[in-house]
C-alpha positions in Angstrom: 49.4 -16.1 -35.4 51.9 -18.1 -37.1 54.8 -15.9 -38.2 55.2 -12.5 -39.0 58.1 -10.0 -39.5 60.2 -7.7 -38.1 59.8 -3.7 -39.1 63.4 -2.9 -37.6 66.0 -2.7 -34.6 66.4 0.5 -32.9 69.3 -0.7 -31.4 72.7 -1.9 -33.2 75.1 -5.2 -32.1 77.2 -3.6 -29.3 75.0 -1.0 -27.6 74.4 -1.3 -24.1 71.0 -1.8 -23.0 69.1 -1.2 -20.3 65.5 -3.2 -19.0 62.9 -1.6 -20.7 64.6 0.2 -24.1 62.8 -0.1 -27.5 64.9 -3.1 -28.8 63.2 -3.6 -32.0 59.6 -3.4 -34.0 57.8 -5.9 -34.8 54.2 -6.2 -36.6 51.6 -8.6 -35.9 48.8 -9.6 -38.2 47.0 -7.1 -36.8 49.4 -4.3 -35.1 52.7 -2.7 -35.1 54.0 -2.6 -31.4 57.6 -2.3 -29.9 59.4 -5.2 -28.3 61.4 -4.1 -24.9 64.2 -5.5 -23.6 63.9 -8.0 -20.9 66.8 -7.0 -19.0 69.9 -4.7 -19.0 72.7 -6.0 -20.7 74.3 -5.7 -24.4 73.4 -6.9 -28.0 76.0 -9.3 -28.9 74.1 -10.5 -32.5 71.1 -9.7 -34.3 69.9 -12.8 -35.6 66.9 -12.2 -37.7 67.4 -8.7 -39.6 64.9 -5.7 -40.6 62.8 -6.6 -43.4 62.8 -10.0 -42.5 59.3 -11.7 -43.3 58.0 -15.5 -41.8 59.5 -15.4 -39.3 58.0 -18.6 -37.2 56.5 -17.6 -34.2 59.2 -18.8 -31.1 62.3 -18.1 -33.7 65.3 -16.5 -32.2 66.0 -12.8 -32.6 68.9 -11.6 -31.3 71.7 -12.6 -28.4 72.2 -10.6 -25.2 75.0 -10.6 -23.0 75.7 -9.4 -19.4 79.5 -8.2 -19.6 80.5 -5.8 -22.6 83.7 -8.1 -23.2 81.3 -11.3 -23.9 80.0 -9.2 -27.5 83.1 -10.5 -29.6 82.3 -13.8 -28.5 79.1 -13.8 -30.8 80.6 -12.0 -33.8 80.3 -15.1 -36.0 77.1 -16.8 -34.3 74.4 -18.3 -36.6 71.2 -20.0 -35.4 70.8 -23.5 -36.9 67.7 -24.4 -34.5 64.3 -24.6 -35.8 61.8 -21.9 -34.8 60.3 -24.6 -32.1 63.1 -25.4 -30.6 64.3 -23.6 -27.6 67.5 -20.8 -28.4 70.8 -21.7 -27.7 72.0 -20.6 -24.6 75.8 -20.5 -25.6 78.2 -19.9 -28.6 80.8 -21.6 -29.9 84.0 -20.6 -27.9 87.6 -21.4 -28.7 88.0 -22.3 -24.7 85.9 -23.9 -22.2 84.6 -21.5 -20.7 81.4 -19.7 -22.5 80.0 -15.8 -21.9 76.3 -15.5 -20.1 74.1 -14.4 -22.7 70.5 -14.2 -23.0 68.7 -14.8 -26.2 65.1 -13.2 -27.2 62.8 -14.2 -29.2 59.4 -12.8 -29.5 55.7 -14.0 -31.4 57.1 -13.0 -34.9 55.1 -10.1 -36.5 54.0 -9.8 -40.1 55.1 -6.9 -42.6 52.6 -4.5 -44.3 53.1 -4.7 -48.1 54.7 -1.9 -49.6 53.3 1.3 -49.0 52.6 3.4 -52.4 54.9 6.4 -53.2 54.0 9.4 -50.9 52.7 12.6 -51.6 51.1 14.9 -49.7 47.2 12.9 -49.7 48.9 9.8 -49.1 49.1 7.9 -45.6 52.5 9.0 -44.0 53.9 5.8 -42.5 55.6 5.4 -38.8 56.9 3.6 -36.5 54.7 3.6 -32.9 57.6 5.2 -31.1 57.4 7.8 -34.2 53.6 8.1 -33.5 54.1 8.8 -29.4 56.9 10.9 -29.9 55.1 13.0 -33.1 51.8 13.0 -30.5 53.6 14.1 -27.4 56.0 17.0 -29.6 53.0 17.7 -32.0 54.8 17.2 -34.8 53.6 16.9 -38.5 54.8 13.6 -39.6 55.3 14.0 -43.6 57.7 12.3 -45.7 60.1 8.9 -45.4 62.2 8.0 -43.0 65.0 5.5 -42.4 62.9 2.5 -42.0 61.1 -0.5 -43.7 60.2 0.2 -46.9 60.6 4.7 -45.6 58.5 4.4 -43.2 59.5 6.9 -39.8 61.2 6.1 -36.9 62.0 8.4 -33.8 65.3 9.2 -34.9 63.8 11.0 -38.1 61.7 13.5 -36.4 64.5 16.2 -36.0 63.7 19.4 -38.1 59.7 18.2 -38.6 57.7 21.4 -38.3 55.1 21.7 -35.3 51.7 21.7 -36.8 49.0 23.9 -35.8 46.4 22.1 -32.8 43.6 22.2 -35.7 45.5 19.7 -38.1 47.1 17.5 -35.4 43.9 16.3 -33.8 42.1 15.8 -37.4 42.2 12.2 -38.6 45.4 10.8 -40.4 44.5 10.5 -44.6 44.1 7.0 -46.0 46.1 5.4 -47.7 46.4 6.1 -52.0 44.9 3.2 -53.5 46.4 1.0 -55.8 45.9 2.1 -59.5 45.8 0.7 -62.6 48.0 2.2 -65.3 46.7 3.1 -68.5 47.6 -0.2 -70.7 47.4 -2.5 -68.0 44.7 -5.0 -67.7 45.4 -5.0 -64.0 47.3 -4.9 -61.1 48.4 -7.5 -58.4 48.0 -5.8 -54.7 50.1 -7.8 -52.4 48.7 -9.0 -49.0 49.5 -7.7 -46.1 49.5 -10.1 -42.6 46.4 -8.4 -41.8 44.5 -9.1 -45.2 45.8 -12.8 -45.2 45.1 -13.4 -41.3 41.5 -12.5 -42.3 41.2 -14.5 -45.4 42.1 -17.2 -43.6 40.0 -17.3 -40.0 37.2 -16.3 -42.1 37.0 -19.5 -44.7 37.9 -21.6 -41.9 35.5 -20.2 -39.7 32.6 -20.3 -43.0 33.5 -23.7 -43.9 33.5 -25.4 -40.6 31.0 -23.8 -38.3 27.2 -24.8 -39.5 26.0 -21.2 -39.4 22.1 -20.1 -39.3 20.6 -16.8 -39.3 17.8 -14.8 -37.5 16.3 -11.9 -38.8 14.4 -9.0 -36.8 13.1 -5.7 -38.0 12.7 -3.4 -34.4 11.7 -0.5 -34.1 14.2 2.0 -31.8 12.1 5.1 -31.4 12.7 4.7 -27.6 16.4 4.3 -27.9 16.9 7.1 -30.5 14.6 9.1 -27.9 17.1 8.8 -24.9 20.2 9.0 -27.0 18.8 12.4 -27.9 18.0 13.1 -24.1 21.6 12.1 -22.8 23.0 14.1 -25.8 21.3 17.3 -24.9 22.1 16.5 -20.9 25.7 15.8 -21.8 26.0 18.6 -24.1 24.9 20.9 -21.3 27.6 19.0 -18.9 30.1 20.2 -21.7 31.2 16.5 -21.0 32.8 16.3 -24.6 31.5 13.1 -25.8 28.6 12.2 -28.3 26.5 8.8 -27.8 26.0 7.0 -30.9 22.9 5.0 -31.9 25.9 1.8 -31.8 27.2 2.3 -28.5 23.3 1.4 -27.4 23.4 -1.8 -29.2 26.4 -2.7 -27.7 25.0 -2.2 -24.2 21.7 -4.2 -25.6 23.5 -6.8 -26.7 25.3 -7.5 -23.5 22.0 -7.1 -21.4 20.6 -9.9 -24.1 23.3 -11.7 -23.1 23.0 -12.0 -19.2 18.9 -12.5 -19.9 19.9 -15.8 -22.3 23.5 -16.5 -20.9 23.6 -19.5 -23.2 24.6 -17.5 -26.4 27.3 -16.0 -24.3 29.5 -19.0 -25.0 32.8 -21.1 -27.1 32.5 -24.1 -29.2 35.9 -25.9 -27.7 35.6 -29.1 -29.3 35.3 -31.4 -26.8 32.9 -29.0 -24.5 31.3 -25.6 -24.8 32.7 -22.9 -22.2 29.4 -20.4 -21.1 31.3 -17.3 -20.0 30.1 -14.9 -17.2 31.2 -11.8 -18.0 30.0 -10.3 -20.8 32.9 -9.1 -23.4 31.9 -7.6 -26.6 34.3 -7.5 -30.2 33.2 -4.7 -32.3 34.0 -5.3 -35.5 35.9 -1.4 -37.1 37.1 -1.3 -40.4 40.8 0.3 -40.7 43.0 1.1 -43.5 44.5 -2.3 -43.3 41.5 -4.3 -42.6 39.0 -5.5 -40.2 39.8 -5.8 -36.4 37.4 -6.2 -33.4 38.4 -3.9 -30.2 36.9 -5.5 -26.8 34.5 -3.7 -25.1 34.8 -5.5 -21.7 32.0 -6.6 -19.1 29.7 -4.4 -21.2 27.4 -6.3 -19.1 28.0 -4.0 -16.0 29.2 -0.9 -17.6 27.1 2.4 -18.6 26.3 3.4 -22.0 28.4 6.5 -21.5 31.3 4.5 -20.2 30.8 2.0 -23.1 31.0 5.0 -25.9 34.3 6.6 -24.5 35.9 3.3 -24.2 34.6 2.4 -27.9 35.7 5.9 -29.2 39.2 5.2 -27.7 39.9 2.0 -29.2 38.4 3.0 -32.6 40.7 5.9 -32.8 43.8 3.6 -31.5 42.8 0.7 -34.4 42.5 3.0 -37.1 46.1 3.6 -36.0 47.6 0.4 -35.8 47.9 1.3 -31.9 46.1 -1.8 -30.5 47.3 -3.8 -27.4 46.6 -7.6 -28.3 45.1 -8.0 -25.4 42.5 -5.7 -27.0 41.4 -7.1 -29.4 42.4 -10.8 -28.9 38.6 -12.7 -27.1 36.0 -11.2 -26.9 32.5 -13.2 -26.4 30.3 -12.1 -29.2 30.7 -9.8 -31.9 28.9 -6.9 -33.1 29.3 -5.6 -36.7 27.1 -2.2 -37.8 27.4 -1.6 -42.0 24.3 0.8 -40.8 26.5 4.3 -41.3 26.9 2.9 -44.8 22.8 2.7 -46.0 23.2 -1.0 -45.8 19.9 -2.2 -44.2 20.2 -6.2 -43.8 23.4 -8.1 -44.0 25.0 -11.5 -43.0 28.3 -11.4 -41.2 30.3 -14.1 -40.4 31.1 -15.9 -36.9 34.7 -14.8 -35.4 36.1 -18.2 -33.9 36.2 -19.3 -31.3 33.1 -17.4 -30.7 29.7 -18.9 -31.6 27.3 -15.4 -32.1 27.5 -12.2 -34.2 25.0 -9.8 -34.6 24.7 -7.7 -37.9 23.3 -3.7 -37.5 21.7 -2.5 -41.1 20.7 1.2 -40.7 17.5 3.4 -39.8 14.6 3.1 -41.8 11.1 5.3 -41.8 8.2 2.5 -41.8 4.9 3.5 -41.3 2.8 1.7 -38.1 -0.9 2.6 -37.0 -1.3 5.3 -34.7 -5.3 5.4 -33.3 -4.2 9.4 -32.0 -3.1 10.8 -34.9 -5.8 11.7 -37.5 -4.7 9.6 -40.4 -4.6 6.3 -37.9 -0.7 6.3 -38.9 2.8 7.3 -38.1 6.4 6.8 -39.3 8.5 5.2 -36.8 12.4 4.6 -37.0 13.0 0.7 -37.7 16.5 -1.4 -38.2 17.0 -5.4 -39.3 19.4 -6.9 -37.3 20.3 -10.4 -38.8 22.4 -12.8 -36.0 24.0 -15.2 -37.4 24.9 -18.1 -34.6 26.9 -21.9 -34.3 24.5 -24.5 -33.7 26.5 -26.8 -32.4 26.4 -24.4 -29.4 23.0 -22.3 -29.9 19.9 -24.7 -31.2 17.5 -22.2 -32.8 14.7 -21.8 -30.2 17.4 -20.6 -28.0 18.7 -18.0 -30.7 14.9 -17.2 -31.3 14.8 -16.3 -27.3 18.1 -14.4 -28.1 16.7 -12.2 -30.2 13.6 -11.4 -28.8 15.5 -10.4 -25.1 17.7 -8.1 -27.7 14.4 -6.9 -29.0 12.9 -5.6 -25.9 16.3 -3.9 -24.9 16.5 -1.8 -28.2 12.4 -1.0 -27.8 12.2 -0.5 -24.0 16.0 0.7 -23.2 14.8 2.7 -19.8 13.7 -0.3 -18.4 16.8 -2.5 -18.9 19.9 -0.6 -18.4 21.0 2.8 -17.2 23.2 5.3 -19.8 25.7 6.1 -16.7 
């Protein structure tokens, strides 16, 4: 990330502070989190306002002083230092001696584009805080608030009514497209941080890793068999969760990885970096785009543990919710267009790593049978399509990949254990 914005201050020049408060919001290119602040003091100046987009990563955002009486000192303060250079530690002071302060600047985030009008199918927009404090009080969040662009804060939540359990645990509405008016040839949508972050890796990554792809058509009859065996098992536990057929290809994947621990590795320029534990990117499409939660050391975790983890952090992305440390690494990527009837797909590497494995969905082949009557059956097949660097993985060592990954989806039982 280069630069981004910031979404607003919840705290105005003069307020005390104390270690810890929300200071302001900022958005990434790929989530909206709170900044804290870094110790107790007051907020002499805000340097960079609400609303403010490009903001260089390292830029200064605001001054902090120790002592109340110090604030007036910084009434007329402007930044002239570039983003890269360090923030001023002083102010200009008509006598020699100058007030403590502390100045904070943070990796700038980058603003959503405008939201469309709301009405009551659109997507309601809010600040985290809003979010935690809407989750904790079960409040309906509906309408627009005092921030960016009307989008909630905390301090907006007063009079909300308390919505029934049903409707708060259901799954927030998307956002209203963009439409075209009748007489217009077209409309321009603009890009959000997100949108543009993704543009960008993804040419870079399509233009200057030499990609090559390998294709397999397995059949998962064994794996569909003991998802439906732990469902049934966990169903009777009345343990609450579901296994889906892509929380087992996570955990095949991984195991694929530890057999061939080759793949499991970084083009760095200058040397390739094999890692041991196995951390897998999932690739889950939200309203704002594509991000890849981390399932990590799939390589030693459970299938169960795997699916409540990846169930978590879905929920959470679709949301905006996302820790960077979340979804920043990863090892290898998976990315399933299955749910969707796609059946075979490339997808694109996700630098620095140097694999990704495309999921299409089920398909009913037919395969001889000698013990049934009509010497055939239907079995359940998928293609998955890997597409790898070869500067890193030479395609007899993707082939052996594959055919590791292979045996996990047909023989799950004797590979890995669901808990």
């Amino acid at each position: 990330m280069e630069s981004g914005s910031i979404v607003s201050w919840e705290k105005k020049e003069g307020d005390k502070l104390n270690e810890g408060d929300l200071l302001c919001e900022i958005e990434t290119d790929k989530a909206t989190m709170g900044f804290e602040t870094p110790e107790e003091g007051y907020l002499a100046k805000i340097i960079i306002p609400a609303g403010t987009k490009g903001v260089p990563v390292g830029k200064l955002l605001c001054i902090i002083v120790e002592n109340q009486g110090d604030v007036a000192a910084f009434k007329d303060f402007k930044d002239d230092s570039s983003a890269a250079a360090p923030a001023p530690s002083t102010a200009p002071s008509p006598d020699s001696s100058t007030p403590s302060s502390t100045s904070a600047s943070v990796p700038a985030p980058s603003k959503s584009p405008v939201p469309p009008q709301a009405d009551q199918h659109s997507r309601v927009y809010a600040s985290p805080m809003a979010r935690r404090l809407a989750e904790i009080k079960k409040i309906r969040l509906q309408g627009t608030g005092s921030g960016l662009y009307g989008s909630l804060k905390s301090t907006d939540l007063a009079g909300m009514a308390v919505q029934e359990q049903e409707a708060f645990s259901a799954e927030p509405a998307a956002a209203a497209p963009h439409r075209v008016e009748p007489g217009q040839a077209y409309v321009d949508i603009p890009l959000s941080s997100m949108r543009a972050t993704i543009a960008k890796r993804l040419t870079q990554a399509k233009q200057m890793i030499p990609h090559y792809q390998l294709t397999m058509t397995i059949q998962i009859d064994k794996t569909l068999a003991m998802r439906k065996e732990v469902n049934e098992r966990l169903e009777k536990e009345k343990a609450g969760i579901k296994l889906s057929v892509n929380d087992f290809i996570i955990k095949a994947v991984a195991s694929a990885c530890k057999r061939v621990p080759a793949v499991n590795a970084h083009w760095m320029d200058t040397f390739i970096r094999q890692y041991s534990n196995v951390d897998v990117s999932v690739a889950v499409a939200t309203p704002s785009g594509l991000i890849t939660p981390i399932i990590f050391s799939a390589d030693s975790r459970g299938v169960i543990d795997i699916s409540r983890s990846m169930k978590e952090l879905s929920a959470r992305a679709k949301e905006g919710r996302l820790k960077p440390e979340e979804f920043q690494g990863g090892t290898v990527t998976v990315s399933n267009l299955g749910m969707y009837g796609i059946t075979m797909f490339n997808a694109i590497i996700n630098p620095p790593q140097s694999f990704i494995i495309a999921c299409g969905g089920l398909q009913d082949l037919i395969v001889p049978d000698s013990s049934k009557p009509e010497g055939w059956r239907v079995a359940k097949f998928a293609s998955f399509t890997a597409s790898a660097d070869h500067r890193v993985i030479d395609g007899a060592l993707g082939a052996e990949w594959m055919k590791a990954f292979k045996d996990n989806m047909e023989n799950p039982a004797e590979h890995y254990t669901v808990r």
